[in-house]
C-alpha positions in Angstrom: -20.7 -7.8 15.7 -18.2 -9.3 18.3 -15.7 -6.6 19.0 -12.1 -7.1 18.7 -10.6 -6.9 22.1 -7.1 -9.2 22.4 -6.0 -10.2 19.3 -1.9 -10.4 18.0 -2.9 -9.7 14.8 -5.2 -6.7 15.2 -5.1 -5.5 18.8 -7.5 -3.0 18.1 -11.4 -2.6 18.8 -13.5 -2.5 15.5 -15.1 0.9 15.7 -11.2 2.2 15.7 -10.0 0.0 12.8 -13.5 1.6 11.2 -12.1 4.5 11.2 -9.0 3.8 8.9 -11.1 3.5 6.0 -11.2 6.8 4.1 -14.9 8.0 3.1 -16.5 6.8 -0.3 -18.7 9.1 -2.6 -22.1 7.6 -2.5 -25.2 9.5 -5.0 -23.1 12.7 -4.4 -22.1 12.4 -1.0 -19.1 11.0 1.2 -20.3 8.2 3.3 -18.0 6.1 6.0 -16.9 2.6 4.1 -17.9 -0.2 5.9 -17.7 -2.6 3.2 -14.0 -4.1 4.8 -14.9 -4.7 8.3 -16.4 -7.9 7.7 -13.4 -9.3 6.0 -11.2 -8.3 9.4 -13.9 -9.9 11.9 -14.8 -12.9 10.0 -11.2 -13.9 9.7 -10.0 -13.1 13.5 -13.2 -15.1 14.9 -12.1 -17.6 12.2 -8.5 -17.8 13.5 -9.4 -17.7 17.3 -12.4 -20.5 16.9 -9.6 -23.0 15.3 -7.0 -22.1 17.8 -9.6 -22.7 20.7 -10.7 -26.3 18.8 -6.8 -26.9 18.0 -4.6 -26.0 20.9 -1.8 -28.6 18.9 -1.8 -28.1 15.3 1.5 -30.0 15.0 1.8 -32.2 12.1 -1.6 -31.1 10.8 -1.5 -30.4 6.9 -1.7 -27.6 5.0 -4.6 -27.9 3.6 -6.8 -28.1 7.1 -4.5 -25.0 8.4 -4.5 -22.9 5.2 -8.2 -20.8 5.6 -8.3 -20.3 9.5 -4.5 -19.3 10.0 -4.5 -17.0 6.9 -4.7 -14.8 9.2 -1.0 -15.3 9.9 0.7 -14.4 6.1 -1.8 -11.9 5.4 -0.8 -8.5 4.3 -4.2 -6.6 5.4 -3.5 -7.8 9.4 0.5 -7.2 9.2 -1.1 -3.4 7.6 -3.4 -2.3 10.3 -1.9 -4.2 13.1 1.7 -2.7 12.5 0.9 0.7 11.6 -2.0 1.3 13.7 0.7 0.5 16.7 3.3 3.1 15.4 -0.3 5.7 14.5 -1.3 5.4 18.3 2.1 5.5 20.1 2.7 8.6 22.1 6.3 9.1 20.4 4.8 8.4 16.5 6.5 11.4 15.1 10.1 10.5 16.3 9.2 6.9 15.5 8.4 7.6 12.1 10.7 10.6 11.1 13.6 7.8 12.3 11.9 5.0 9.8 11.7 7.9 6.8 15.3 8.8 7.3 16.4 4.9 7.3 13.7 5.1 4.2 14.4 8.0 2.3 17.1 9.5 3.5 18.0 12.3 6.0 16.1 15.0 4.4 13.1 14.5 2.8 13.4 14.0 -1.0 10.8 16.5 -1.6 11.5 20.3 -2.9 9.2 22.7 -0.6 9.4 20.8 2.6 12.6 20.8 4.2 12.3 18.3 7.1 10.7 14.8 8.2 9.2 17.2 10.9 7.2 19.4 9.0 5.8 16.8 6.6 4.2 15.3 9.4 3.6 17.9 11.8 0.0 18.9 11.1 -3.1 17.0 11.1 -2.4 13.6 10.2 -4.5 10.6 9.3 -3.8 6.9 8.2 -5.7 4.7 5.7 -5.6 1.3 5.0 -7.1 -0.4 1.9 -7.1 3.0 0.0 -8.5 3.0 -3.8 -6.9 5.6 -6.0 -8.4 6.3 -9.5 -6.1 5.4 -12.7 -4.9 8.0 -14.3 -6.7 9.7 -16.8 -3.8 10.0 -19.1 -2.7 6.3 -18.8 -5.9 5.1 -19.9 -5.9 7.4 -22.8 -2.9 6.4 -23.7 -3.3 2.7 -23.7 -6.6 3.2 -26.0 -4.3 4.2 -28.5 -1.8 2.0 -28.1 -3.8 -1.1 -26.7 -2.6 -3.5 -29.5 1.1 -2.8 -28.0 0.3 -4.1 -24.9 -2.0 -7.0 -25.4 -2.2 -9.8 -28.0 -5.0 -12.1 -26.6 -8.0 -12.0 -29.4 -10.3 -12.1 -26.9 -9.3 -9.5 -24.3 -8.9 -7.4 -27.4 -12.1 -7.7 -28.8 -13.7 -7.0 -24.9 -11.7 -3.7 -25.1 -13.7 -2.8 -27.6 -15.8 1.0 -27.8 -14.3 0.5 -23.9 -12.9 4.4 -22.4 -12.2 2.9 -18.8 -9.5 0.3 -19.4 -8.0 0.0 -15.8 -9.6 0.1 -12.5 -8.7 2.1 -9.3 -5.1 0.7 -7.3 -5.5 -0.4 -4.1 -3.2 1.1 -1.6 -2.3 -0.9 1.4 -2.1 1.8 3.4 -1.9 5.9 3.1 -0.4 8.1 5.2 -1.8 11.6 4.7 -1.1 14.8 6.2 -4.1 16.7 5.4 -2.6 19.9 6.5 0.0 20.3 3.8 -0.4 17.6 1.0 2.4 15.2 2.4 1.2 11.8 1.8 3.0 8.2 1.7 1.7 5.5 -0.2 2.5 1.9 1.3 2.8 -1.4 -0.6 3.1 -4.3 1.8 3.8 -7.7 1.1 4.4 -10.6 3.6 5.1 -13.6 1.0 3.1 -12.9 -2.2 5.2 -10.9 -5.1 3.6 -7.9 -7.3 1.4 -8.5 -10.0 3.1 -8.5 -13.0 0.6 -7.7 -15.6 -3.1 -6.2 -15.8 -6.3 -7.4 -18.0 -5.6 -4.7 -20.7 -1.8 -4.3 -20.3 0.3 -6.9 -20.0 4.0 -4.9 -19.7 2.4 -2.7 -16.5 2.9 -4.1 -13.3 1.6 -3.3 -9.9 4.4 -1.0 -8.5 4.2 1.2 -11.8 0.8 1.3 -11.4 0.9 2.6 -7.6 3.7 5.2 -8.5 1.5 6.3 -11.7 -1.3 7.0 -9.4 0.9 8.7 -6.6 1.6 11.5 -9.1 -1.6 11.9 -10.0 -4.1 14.4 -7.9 -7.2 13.2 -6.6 -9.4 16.4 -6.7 -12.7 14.8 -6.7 -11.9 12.5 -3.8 -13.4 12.7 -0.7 -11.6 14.6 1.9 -9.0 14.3 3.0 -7.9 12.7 0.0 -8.5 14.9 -2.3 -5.6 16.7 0.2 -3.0 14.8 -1.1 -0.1 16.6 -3.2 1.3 14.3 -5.9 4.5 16.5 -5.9 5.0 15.8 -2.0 3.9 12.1 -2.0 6.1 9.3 -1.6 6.5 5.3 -2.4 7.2 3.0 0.4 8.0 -0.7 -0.3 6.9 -2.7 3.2 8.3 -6.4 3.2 10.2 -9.0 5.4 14.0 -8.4 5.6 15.1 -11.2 4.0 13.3 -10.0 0.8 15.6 -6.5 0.9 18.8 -8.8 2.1 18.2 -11.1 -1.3 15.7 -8.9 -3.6 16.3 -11.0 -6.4 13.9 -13.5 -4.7 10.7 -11.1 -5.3 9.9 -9.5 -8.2 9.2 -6.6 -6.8 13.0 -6.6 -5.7 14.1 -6.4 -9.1 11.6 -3.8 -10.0 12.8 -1.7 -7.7 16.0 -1.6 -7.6 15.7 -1.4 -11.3 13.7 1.6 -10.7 16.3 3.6 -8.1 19.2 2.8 -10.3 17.4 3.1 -14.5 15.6 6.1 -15.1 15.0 4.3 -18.5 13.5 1.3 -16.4 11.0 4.0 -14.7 10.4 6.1 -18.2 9.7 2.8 -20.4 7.0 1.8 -17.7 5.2 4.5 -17.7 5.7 5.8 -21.0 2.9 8.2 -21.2 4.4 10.0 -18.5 6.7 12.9 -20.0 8.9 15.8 -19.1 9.5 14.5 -15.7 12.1 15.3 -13.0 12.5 11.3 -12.9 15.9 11.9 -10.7 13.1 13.2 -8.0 10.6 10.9 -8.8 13.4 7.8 -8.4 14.4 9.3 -4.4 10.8 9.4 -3.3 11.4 5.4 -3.6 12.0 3.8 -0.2 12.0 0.6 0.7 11.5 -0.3 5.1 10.8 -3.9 6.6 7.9 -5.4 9.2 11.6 -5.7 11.3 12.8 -1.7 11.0 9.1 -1.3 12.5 9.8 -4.0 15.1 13.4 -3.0 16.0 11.8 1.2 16.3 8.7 0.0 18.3 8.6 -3.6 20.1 4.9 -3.5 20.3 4.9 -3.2 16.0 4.5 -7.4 14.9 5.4 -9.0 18.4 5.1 -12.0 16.5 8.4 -11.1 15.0 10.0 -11.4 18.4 12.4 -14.8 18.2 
């Protein structure tokens, strides 16, 4: 497999993008997950084929450009290429304690750990395309209450004798400090809006889902996710600016801001949730753009650069 050397999208060799996929439990044991690479290489030789057959694509239509310059709206590339460049600079911590506090706020909206510095100071690791079991309570709770949530004949009568009604989450990326628990969980979206509904429940939508897992602990994860404290994890929204300037245009938008100003919004979307600090909960919320990484570090989406 060609190696990625130059690319603007993923300036990174494969065997190091490789190793930004957590481990996967296979008969018993954790193996390295291998399963994504393809997806990243078949897409870049993809891209740089058409831009070597196309040096003018002006005026071409949408339909020709669509496949082989997906490469340019999609959320997996903006992912690793962005944070892998902020992982790998020399000055990451400063970089990143200055993006938490524009994020979250000066001090860290967690109890036990008093500063940006020591959640990440420690041994730190980054993962992109992270799946995180659904909670065990959630899916017991929507057994009993399944009929609540869904009214399509069909899908009811498939959720039949069925324990396991909702898949893992996928996490765009996961920042985990392995050392103490710390861990932020990153939803990134370039133009494409949140899912608003799932097979088996059509009132949960994808950012509940991602803060329902994020306070849930992943014991029997491989390591070091199985690390990960829910109480010192945290919920970062990733988007273009002009999204967080006019949030009404996303969905996601609404949701959260709905989210950091209604603790009823929060409560009634994860209603088997109970007895929660939800004031907590609602400031480990944040919400940076692909141009707070830019403006911190020049080299984070250079095709941002105008």
């Amino acid at each position: 497999m060609k190696e990625v050397l130059d690319s603007t999208y993923l300036p990174f060799k494969e065997k190091q993008l490789l190793n930004h996929f957590a481990k996967v439990k296979y008969r018993g044991k954790c193996v390295s997950n291998e399963r994504h690479m393809s997806y990243y290489t078949n897409s870049i030789q993809r891209y740089h084929q058409y831009l070597a057959d196309n040096p003018d694509m002006s005026g071409k239509s949408l339909s020709e450009l669509k496949r082989p310059c997906q490469i340019e709206k999609d959320e997996r590339f903006w992912v690793a290429s962005c944070l892998m460049t902020m992982f790998y600079h020399e000055r990451r911590l400063q970089m990143l304690q200055k993006l938490f506090t524009e994020a979250f706020g000066e001090n860290p909206p967690i109890t036990d750990l008093r500063s940006w510095r020591e959640c990440l100071d420690g041994n730190l690791s980054l993962f992109f395309e992270v799946a995180l079991p659904s909670p065990s309570p959630y899916k017991t709770w929507l057994r009993k209450h399944l009929n609540e949530r869904q009214f399509i004949p069909h899908i009811l009568s498939s959720a039949h004798g069925k324990k396991n009604l909702e898949g893992p989450t996928h996490i765009d990326a996961l920042l985990i400090n392995s050392s103490n628990g710390f861990a932020v969980l990153v939803e990134a979206k370039v133009l494409s809006d949140i899912s608003d509904q799932v097979t088996f429940d059509v009132a949960r939508n994808q950012m509940a889902r991602i803060i329902d897992v994020m306070l849930e602990k992943n014991d029997h994860l491989c390591e070091p996710l199985c690390k990960r404290i829910p109480e010192r994890s945290l919920f970062l929204l990733l988007t273009p600016e002009m999204f967080k300037i006019h949030p009404s245009h996303r969905l996601y938008g609404c949701k959260f801001s709905d989210y950091k100003k209604n603790q009823e919004s929060l409560v009634d979307d994860l209603p088997h949730r109970r007895a929660l600090n939800w004031l907590m909960i609602r400031r480990r919320l944040g919400w940076l753009t692909w141009e707070d990484f830019h403006r911190t570090n020049s080299d984070c989406c250079p095709w941002l650069l105008k």
